[in-house]
N, C-alpha and C positions, 0 to 999 in steps of 0.2 A: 785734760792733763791729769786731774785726776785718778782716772781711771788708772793710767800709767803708773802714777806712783803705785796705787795701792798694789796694781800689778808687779812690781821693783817689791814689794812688802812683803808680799805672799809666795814669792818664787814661783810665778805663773798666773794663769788667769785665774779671777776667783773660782769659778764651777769647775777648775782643775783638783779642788783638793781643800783640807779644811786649812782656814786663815792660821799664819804666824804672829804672834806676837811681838816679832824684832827682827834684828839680823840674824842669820844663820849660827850654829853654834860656829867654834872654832874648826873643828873637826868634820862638818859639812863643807867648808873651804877647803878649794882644791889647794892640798901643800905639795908644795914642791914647784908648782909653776908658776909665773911671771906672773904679777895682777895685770890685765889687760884694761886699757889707755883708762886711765880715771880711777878705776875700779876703789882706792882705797878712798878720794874724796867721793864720791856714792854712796860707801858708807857711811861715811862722819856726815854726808848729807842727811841719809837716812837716819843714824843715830840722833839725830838735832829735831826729825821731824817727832820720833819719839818721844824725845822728851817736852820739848817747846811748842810739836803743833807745827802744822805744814805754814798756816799764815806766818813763824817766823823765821820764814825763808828768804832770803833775799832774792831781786828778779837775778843775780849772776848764779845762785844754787838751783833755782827752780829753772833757767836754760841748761844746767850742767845734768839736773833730772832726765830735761826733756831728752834731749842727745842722747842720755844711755836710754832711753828707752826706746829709740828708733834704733838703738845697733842692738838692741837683745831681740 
């Protein structure tokens, strides 16, 4: 699961490209189109693991991880 995340982190696989620090800027966000199913709780997932660290994620955010990461 791991992997996943950091997957979700990096926007791809790691050996795809050098590692991000966060979420995408503003402007890397596609505007103008619908977030797709989750997408903005993903972030505030992601934004939490940021700051807090992935252990404090609860097991209902770390299922909500795993999900987007088999639909990406």
């Amino acid at each position: 699961m791991a992997a996943r995340v950091k997957k979700l982190l990096v926007g791809g696989a790691a050996e795809e490209g050098p590692a991000r620090s966060g979420p995408p800027a503003p402007n890397e966000r596609r505007s103008g189109s619908p977030r797709r199913g989750g997408q903005d709780e993903v972030d505030r997932i992601l934004d939490k693991i940021l700051e807090d660290g992935f252990d404090s994620l609860t097991d209902e955010e770390k299922r909500v991880l795993d999900e987007a990461s088999r639909r990406s």
